[in-house]
C-alpha positions as semicolon CSV with decimal commas, in nm:
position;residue;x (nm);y (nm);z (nm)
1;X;11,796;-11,175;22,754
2;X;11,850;-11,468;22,548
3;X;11,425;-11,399;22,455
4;X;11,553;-11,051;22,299
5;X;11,821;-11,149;22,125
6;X;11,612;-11,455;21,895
7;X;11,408;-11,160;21,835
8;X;11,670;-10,913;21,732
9;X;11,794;-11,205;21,502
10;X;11,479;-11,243;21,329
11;X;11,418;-10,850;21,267
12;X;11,766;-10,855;21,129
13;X;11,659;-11,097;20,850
14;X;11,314;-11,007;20,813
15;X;11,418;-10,590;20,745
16;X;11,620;-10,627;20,427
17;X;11,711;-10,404;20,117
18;X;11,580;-10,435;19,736
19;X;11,901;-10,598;19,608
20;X;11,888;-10,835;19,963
21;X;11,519;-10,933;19,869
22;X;11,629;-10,994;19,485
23;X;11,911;-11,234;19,593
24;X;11,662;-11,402;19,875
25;X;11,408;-11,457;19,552
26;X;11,618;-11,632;19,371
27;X;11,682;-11,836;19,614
28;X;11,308;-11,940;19,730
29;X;11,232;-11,957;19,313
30;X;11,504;-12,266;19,260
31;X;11,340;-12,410;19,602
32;X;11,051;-12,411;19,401
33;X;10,866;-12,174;19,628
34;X;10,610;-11,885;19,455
35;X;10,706;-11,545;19,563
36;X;10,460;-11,233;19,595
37;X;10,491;-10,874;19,687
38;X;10,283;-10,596;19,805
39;X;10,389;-10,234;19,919
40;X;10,216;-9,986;20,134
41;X;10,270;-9,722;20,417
42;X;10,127;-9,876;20,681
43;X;10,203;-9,577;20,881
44;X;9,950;-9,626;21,180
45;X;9,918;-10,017;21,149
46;X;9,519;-10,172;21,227
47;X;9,370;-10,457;21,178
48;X;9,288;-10,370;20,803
49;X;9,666;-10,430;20,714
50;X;9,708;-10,706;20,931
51;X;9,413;-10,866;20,803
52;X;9,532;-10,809;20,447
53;X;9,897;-10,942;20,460
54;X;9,753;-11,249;20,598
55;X;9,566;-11,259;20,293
56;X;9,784;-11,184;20,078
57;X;10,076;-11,445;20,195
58;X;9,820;-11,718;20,192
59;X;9,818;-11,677;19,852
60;X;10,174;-11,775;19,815
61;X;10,459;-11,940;19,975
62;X;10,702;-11,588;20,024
63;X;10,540;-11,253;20,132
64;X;10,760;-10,972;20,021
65;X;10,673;-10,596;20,153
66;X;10,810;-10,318;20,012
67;X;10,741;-10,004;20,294
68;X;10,721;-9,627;20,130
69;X;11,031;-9,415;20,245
70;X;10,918;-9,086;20,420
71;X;11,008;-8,901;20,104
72;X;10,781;-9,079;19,891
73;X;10,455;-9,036;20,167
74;X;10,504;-8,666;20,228
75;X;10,491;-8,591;19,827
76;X;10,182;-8,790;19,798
77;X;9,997;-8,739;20,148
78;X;10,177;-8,408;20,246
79;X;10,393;-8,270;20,505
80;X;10,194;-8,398;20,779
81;X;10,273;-8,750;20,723
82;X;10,414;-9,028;20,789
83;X;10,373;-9,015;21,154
84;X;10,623;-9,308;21,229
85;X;10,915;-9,311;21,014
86;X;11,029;-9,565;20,778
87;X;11,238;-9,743;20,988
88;X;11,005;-9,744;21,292
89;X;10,702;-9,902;20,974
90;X;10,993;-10,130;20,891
91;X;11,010;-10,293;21,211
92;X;10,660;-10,309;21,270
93;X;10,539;-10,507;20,970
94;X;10,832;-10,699;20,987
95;X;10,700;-10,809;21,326
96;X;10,385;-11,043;21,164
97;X;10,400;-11,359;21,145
98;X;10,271;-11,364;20,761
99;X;10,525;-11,123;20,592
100;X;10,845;-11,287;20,553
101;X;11,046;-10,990;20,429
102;X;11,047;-10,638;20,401
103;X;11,253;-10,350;20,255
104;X;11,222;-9,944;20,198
105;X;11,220;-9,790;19,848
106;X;11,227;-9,441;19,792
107;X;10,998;-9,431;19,413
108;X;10,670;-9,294;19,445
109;X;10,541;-9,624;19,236
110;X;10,577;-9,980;19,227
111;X;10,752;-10,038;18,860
112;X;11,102;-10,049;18,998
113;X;11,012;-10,295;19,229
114;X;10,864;-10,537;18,970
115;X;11,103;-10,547;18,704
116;X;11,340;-10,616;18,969
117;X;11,182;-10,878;19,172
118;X;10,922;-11,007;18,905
119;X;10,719;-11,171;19,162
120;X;10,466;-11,442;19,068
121;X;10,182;-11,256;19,226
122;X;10,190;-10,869;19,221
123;X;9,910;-10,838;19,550
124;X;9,766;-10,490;19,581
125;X;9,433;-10,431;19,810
126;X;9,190;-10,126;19,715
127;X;8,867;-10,053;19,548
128;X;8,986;-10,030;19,203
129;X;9,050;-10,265;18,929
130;X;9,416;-10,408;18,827
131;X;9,327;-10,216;18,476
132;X;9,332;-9,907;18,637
133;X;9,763;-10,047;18,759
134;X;10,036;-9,870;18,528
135;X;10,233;-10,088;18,636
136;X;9,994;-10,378;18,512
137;X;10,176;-10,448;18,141
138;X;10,473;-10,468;18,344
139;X;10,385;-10,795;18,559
140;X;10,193;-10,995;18,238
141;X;10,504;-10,907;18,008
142;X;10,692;-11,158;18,207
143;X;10,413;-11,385;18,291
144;X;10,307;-11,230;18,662
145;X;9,941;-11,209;18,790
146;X;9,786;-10,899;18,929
147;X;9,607;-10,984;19,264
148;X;9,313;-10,701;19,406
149;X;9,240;-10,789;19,748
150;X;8,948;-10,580;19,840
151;X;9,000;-10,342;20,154
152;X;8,827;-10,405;20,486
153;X;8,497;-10,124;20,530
154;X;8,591;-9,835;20,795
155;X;8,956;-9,926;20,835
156;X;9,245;-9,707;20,747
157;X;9,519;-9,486;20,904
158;X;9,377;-9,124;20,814
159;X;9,009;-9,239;20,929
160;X;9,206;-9,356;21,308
161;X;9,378;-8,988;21,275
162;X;9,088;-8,812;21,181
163;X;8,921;-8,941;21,482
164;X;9,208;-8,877;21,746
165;X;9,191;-8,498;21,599
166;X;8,798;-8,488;21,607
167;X;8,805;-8,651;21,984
168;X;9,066;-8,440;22,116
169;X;8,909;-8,078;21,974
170;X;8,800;-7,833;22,212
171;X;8,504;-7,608;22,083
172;X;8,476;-7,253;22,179
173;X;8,129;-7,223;22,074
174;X;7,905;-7,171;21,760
175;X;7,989;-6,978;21,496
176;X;7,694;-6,715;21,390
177;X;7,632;-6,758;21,034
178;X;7,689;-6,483;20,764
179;X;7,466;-6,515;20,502
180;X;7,695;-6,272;20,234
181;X;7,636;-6,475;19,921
182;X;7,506;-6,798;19,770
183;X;7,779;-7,029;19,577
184;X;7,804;-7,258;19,281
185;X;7,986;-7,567;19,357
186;X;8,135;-7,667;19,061
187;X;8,300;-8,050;19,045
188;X;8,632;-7,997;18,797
189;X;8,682;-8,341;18,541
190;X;8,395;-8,411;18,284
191;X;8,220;-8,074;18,428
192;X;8,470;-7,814;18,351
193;X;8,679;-7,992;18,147
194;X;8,709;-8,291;17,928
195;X;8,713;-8,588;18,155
196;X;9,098;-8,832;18,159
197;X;9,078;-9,097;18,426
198;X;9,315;-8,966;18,684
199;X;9,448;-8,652;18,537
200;X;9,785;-8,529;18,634
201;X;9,932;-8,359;18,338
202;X;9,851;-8,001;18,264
203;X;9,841;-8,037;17,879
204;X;9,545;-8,318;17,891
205;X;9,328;-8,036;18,056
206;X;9,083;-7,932;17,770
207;X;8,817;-7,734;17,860
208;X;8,428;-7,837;17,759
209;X;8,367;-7,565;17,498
210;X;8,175;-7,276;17,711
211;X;8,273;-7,374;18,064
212;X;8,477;-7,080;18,208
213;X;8,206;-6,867;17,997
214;X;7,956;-7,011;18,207
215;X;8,129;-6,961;18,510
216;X;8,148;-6,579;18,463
217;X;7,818;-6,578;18,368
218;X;7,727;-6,723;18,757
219;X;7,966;-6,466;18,892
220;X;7,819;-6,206;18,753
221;X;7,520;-6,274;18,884
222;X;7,659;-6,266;19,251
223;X;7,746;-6,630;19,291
224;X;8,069;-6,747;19,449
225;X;8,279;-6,974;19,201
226;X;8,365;-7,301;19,443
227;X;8,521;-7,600;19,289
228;X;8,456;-7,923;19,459
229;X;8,648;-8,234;19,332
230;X;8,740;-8,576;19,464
231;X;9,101;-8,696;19,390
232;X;9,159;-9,018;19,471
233;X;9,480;-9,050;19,223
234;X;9,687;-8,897;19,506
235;X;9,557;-9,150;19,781
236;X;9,645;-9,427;19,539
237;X;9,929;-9,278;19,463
238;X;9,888;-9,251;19,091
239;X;9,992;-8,878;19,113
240;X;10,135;-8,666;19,360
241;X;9,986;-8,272;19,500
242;X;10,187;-8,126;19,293
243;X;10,056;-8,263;18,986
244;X;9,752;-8,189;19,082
245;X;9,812;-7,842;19,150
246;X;9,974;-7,828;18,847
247;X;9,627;-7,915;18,652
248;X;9,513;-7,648;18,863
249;X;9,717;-7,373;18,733
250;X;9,650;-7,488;18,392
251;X;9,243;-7,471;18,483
252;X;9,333;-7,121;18,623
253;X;9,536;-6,999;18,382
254;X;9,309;-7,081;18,065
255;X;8,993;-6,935;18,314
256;X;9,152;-6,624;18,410
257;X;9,192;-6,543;17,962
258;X;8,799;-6,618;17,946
259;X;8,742;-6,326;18,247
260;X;8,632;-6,556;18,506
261;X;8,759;-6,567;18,895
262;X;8,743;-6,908;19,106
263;X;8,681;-6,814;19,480
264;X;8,828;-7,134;19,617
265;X;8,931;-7,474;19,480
266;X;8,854;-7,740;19,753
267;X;8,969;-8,126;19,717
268;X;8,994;-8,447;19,819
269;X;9,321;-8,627;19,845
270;X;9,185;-8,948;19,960
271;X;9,088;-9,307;19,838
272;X;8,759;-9,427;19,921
273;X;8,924;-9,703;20,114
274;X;9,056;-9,422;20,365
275;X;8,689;-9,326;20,466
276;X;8,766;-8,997;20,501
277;X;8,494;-8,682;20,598
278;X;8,565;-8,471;20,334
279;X;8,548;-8,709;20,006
280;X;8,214;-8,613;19,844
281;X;7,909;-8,664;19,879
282;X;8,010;-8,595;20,232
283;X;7,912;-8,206;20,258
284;X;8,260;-8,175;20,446
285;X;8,402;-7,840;20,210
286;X;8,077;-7,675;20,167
287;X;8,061;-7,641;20,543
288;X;8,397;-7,487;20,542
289;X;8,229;-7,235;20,232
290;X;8,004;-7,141;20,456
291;X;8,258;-7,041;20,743
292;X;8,563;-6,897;20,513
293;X;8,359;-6,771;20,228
294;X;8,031;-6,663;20,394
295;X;7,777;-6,858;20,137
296;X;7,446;-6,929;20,164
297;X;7,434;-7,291;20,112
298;X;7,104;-7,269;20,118
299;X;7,037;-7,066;19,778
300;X;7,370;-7,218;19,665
301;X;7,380;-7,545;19,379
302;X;7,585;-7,789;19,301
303;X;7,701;-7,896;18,957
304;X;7,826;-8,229;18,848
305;X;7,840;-8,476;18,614
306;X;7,819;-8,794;18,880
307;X;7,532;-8,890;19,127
308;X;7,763;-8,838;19,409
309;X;7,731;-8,469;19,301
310;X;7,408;-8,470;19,326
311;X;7,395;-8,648;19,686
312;X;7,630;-8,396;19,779
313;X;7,344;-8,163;19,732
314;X;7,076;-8,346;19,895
315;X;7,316;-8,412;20,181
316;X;7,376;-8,024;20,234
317;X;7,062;-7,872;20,161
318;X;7,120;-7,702;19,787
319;X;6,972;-7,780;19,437
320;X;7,178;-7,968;19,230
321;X;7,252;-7,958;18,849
322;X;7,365;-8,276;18,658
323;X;7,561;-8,225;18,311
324;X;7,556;-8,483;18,029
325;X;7,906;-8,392;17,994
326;X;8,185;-8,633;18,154
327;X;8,029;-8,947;18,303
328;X;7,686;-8,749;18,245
329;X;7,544;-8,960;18,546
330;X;7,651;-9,281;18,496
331;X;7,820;-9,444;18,755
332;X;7,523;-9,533;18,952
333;X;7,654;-9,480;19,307
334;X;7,344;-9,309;19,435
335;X;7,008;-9,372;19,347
336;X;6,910;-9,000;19,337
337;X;6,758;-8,745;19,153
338;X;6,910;-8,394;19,029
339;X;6,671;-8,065;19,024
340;X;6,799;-8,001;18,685
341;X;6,969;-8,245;18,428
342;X;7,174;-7,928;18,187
343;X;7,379;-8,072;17,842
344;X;7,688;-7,898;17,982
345;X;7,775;-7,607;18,200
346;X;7,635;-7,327;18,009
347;X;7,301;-7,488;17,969
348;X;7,323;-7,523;18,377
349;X;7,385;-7,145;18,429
350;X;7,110;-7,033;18,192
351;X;6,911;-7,236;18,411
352;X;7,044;-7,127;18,733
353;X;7,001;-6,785;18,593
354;X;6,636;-6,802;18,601
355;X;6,582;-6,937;18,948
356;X;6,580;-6,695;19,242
357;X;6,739;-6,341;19,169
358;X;7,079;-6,320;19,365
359;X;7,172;-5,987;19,526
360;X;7,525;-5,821;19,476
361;X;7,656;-5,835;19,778
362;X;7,923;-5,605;19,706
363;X;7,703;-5,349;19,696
364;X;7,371;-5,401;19,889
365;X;7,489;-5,580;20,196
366;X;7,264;-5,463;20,451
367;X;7,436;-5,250;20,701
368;X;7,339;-5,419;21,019
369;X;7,489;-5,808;20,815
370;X;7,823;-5,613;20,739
371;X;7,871;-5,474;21,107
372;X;7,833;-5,837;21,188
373;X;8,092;-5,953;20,935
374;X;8,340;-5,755;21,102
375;X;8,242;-5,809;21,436
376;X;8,568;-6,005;21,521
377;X;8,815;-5,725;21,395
378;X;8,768;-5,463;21,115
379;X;9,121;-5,636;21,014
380;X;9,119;-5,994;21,095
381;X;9,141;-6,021;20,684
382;X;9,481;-5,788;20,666
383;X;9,614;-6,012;20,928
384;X;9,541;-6,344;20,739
385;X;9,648;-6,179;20,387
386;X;9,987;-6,082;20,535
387;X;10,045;-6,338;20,714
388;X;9,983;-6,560;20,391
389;X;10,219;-6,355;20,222
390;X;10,483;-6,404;20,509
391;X;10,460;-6,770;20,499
392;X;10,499;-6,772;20,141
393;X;10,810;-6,584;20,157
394;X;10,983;-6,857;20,411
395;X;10,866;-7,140;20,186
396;X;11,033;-6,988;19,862
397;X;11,301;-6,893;20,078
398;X;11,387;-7,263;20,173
399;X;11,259;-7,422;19,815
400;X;11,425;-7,185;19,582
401;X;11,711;-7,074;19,771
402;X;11,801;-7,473;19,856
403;X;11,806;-7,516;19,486
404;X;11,986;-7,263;19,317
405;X;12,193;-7,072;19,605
406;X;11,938;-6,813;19,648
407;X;12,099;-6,602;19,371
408;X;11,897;-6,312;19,245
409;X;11,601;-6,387;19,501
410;X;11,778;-6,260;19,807
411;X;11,694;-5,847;19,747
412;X;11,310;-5,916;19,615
413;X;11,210;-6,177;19,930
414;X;11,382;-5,932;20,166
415;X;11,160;-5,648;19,992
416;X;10,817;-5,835;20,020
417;X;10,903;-5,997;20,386
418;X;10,930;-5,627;20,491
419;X;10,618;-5,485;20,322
420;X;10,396;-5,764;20,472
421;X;10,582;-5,697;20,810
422;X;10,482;-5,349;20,744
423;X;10,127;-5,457;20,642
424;X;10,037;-5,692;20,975
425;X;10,145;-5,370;21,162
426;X;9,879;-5,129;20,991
427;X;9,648;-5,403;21,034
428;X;9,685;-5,455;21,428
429;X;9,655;-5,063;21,443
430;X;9,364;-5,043;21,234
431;X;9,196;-5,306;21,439
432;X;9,243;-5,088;21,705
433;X;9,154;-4,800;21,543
434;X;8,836;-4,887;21,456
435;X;8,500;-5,039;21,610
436;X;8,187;-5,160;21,479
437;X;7,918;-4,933;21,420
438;X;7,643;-4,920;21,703
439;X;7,264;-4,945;21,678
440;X;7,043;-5,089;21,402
441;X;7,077;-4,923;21,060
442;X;7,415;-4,741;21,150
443;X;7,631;-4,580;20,862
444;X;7,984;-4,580;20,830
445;X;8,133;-4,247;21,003
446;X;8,385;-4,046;20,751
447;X;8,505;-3,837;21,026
448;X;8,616;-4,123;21,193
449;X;8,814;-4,312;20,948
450;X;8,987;-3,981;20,831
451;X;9,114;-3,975;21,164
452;X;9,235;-4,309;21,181
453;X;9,383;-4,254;20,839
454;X;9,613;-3,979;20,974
455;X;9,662;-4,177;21,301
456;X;9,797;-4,458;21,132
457;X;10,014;-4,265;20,881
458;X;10,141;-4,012;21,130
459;X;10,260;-4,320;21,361
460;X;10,423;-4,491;21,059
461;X;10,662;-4,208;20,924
462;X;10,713;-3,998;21,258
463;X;10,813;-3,603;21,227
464;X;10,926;-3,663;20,831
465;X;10,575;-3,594;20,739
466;X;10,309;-3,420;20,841
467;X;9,962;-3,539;20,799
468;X;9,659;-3,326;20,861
469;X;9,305;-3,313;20,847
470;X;8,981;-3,055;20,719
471;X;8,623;-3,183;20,816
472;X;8,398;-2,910;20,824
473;X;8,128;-3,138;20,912
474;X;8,080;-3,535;20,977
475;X;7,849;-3,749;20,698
476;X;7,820;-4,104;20,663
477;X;7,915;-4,291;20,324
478;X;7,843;-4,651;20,225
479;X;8,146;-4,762;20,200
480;X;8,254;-5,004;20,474
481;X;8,544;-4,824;20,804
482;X;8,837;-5,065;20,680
483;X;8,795;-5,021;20,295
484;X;8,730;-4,671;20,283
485;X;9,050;-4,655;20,516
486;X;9,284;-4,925;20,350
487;X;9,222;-4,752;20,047
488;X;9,296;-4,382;20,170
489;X;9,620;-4,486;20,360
490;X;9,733;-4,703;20,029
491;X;9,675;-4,384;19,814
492;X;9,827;-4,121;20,086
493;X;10,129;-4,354;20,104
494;X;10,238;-4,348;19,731
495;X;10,166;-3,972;19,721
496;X;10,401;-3,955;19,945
497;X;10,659;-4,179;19,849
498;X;10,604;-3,970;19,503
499;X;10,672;-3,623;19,641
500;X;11,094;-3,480;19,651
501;X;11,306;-3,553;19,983
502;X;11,451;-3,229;19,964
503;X;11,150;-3,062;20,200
504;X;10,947;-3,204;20,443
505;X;10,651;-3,393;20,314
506;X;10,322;-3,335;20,382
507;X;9,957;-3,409;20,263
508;X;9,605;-3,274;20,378
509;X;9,257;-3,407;20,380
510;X;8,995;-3,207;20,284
511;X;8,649;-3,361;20,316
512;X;8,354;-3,146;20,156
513;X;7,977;-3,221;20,064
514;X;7,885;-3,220;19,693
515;X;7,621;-3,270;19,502
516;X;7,689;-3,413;19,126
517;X;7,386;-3,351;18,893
518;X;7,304;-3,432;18,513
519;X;7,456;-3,058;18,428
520;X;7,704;-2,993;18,673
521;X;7,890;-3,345;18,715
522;X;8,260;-3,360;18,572
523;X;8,305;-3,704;18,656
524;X;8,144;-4,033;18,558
525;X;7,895;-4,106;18,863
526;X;7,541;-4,140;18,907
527;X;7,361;-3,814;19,022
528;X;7,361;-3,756;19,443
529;X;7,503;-3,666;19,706
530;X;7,858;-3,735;19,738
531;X;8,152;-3,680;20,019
532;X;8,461;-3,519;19,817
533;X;8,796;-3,614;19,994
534;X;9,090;-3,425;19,856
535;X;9,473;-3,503;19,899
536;X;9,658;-3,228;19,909
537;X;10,018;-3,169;19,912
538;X;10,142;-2,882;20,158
539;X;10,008;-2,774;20,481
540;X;9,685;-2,617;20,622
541;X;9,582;-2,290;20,438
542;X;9,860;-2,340;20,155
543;X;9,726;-2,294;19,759
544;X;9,656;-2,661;19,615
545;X;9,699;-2,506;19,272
546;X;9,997;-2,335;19,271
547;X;10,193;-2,646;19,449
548;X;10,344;-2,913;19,216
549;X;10,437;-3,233;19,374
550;X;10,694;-3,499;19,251
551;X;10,654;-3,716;18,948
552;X;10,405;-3,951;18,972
553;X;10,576;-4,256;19,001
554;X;10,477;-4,587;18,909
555;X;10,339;-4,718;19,258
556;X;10,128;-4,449;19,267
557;X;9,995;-4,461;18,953
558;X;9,897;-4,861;19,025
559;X;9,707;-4,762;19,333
560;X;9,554;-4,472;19,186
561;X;9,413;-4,721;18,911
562;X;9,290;-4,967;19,225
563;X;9,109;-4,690;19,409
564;X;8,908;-4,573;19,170
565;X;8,835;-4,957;19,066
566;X;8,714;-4,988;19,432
567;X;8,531;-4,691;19,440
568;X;8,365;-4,736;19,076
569;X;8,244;-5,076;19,244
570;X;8,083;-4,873;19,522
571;X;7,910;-4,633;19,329
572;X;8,158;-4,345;19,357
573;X;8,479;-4,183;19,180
574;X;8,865;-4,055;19,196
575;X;9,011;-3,786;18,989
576;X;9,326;-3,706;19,014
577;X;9,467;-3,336;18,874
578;X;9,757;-3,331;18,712
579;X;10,003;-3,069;18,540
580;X;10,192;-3,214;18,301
581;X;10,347;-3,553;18,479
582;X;10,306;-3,410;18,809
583;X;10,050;-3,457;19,069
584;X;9,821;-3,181;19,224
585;X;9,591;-3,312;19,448
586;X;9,368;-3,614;19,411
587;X;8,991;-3,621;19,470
588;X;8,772;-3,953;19,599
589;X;8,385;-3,909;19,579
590;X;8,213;-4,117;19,808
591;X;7,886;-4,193;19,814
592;X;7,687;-4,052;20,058
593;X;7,436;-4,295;20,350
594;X;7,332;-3,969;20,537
595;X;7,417;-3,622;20,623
């Protein structure tokens, strides 16, 4: 008992606050003692930290630690972390013998701490250099010393975490590889755009003239657009996510004006100190390509302006590109060589243009691949799309509405949370609905997706409309079950929605067999065979031309405009006949596999 309570007593003094540790300083500094202070998380303490602290108070008489408040780690490590709060850290550092105080601030840096305590020594441990410290000019303007104290190899709290997760995974089995399309992994600063050490604000992004030109140039040749960048600013905490993501936007923004798409932007948070898996060169994200974006990392390359670009190549099996842009291959980490040194992104893509031809694979997948693609569920993609959207619609909910009151979001979130509802319910039908094909070489059946077109509608809006069906006979079309059926059931639904709720609504499919030559073709298509499904308002037997639907509203007027997109992409058309503003039946030509 009396054991616990010296210990109690000593916590008590050791856990402090800021303006505690400021009046303590004074103290110690007209004892003549030197005072120093560090800072960190140390959320999962090792023998790293301890090893470090030791260090760093045998440098000076008084250790001072200031400990990260939870608010300050989940904006620069995420919502995941800390996993021991700032109290329980508190404690725990305050518990070694070679820290002699220790308090919680709340600032994501260190400059408040400094110009308040002005320590003697200002200790930090990493693998940078005290140039690289903002808060550097702050410690020499009063006549402080910035201390680095280098970090011990393989020790840190995310590399302990990483391996409980990786130890404690179960593994259902392999995944069979999809070989849709080949990627180019792009690395963002001094490749895409002019290179700022540690970039964080959205106006210092300048693109390298040419860049996002060069990237649509790579798309459309069939390549995937990944980007692939280390950020080690947030680790440090030099910049938080959302200044990152906020470059990102920028990058998005200006590439989205030049016509160019990025599939996926995959990064890094980490410091190299953290010895994490997925900092590059470690081939960590274009794994994950591989599985979420079905690339061939094989045929894929990697562009970069460092060497650790180009050992991220070697290390996953791809050509690499290295651009005199940006460090243009200077920072000697790895002694390797690139397959192609370029001048800057453009000169890269010319070059990658002239390699290997790349196949569409929006257009010639082979039949047997795609079946395979969609083995799991013909909509395991709806499901992760509306889901997406749902979880989107809780976080604005809880962000926006905590900071203004929710005023004027309320009606618009409800509106989107039910469409997506409404969406994840078509989905688990359709995945019913449909099956993969059978047997090598098999098409895509019309007959069958026009009757889970009318299933799925018919169970949506009950007896307030009636949907039918006219197949004289079955063909198959190249189009893949879940687009060609997505696409109908989008379209059907707006016609719909367009048509007057005086009367009971109604729409048939027709599906006839056409063929569209040089002479005869009133549409823009190539000549062929072609499956004609019409959407007719009115019932069975009634007169398509003499029936006048609703104005054509707005909605239907979008998806109209992404049908025949879709079906432009796939070699086909959609007309739609109107009188006046009002719609008279709608017409899809689909190319034809086999009668």
């Amino acid at each position: 008992m009396i054991e616990w309570i010296v210990k109690e007593r000593i916590m008590s003094k050791r856990v402090t606050t800021r303006e505690e540790a400021l009046r303590l300083r004074e103290e110690y500094r007209q004892a003549g003692k030197s005072v120093g202070f560090t800072s960190g998380v140390f959320d999962i303490l090792h023998a790293g930290h301890v090893e470090y602290l030791a260090e760093a108070a045998a440098l000076v008489d008084i250790l001072l630690v200031g400990i990260n408040a939870d608010s300050s780690v989940k904006a620069n490590k995420g919502e995941h972390r800390p996993i021991n709060t700032e109290a329980l850290r508190a404690e725990v550092v305050a518990g070694l013998r070679s820290v002699d105080h220790v308090f919680v601030f709340e600032e994501l840096n260190n400059n408040v701490n400094i110009e308040t305590l002005r320590p003697e020594l200002y200790i930090k441990a990493g693998d940078y250099s005290a140039d690289n410290l903002t808060s550097k000019h702050i410690v020499e303007s009063y006549g402080g010393r910035v201390v680095i104290i280098p970090f011990r190899e393989g020790l840190s709290s995310t590399a302990i975490m990483n391996s409980i997760v990786t130890s404690s995974r179960t593994v259902s089995g392999p995944a069979t590889p999809l070989k849709h399309a080949p990627a180019v992994f792009v690395d963002r600063d001094g490749t895409i755009n002019e290179h700022v050490e540690y970039l964080s604000d959205p106006k210092k992004f300048i693109e390298i003239p040419g860049s996002f030109a060069a990237l649509r140039k790579l798309q459309d040749l069939g390549y995937r657009i990944v980007i692939v960048t280390n950020q080690p600013g947030i680790g440090l905490g030099y910049f938080s996510h959302e200044d990152f993501f906020a470059v990102n936007r920028e990058m998005m923004r200006q590439a989205a004006a030049a016509g160019c798409g990025i599939d996926k932007i995959y990064f890094c948070p980490h410091s190299k100190a953290e010895k994490c898996a997925c900092r590059k060169p470690e081939p960590f994200f274009l794994r994950r390509a591989k599985k979420e974006l079905f690339v061939d990392v094989a045929n894929s390359f990697v562009i970069g302006d460092m060497t650790s670009d180009v050992q991220l190549a070697k290390n996953a099996g791809c050509r690499s590109v290295l651009v005199r842009t940006g460090r243009g291959g200077d920072d000697g980490m790895f002694d390797v060589r690139p397959d192609r040194v370029a001048d800057d992104l453009m000169a890269a893509a010319e070059w990658i243009a002239q390699q290997k031809p790349v196949v569409n694979p929006r257009v010639e997948i082979p039949p047997t691949m795609e079946a395979e693609a969609s083995s799991d569920s013909p909509a395991s993609d709806f499901n992760n799309i509306f889901g997406s959207i749902l979880g989107c619609v809780s976080l604005i909910s809880q962000r926006v509405g905590a900071t203004t009151g929710g005023e004027g979001i309320g009606e618009p979130l409800a509106v989107l949370k039910k469409a997506a509802n409404k969406g994840l319910e078509f989905s688990k039908r359709l995945g019913g609905l449909l099956r993969p094909t059978d047997g090598a070489g098999a098409g895509h059946s019309l007959r069958r997706c026009i009757e889970a077109v009318t299933d799925l509608l018919s169970s949506s809006h009950g007896e307030s409309c009636v949907i039918e069906s006219e197949i004289e006979r079955d063909v198959e079309v190249e189009m893949a079950d879940s687009a060609v059926v997505h696409m109908l059931v989008e379209v059907c639904e707006n016609y719909l929605e367009s048509m007057p709720r005086t009367s009971r609504r109604s729409v048939t499919l027709r599906v006839d067999v056409v063929e569209i030559s040089e002479g005869s073709k009133p549409l823009e298509c190539k000549d062929g065979v072609y499956a004609r499904v019409d959407l007719v308002g009115g019932g069975k037997g009634e007169a398509s031309d003499a029936l006048a639907i609703g104005s054509a509203s707005s909605e239907l007027s979008r998806s109209l405009d992404v049908a025949k997109t879709v079906m432009q992409s796939h070699g086909g058309s959609l007309v739609a006949t109107l009188h006046g503003e009002t719609v008279k039946r709608i017409s899809l030509y689909l190319p034809v596999a086999r009668l």
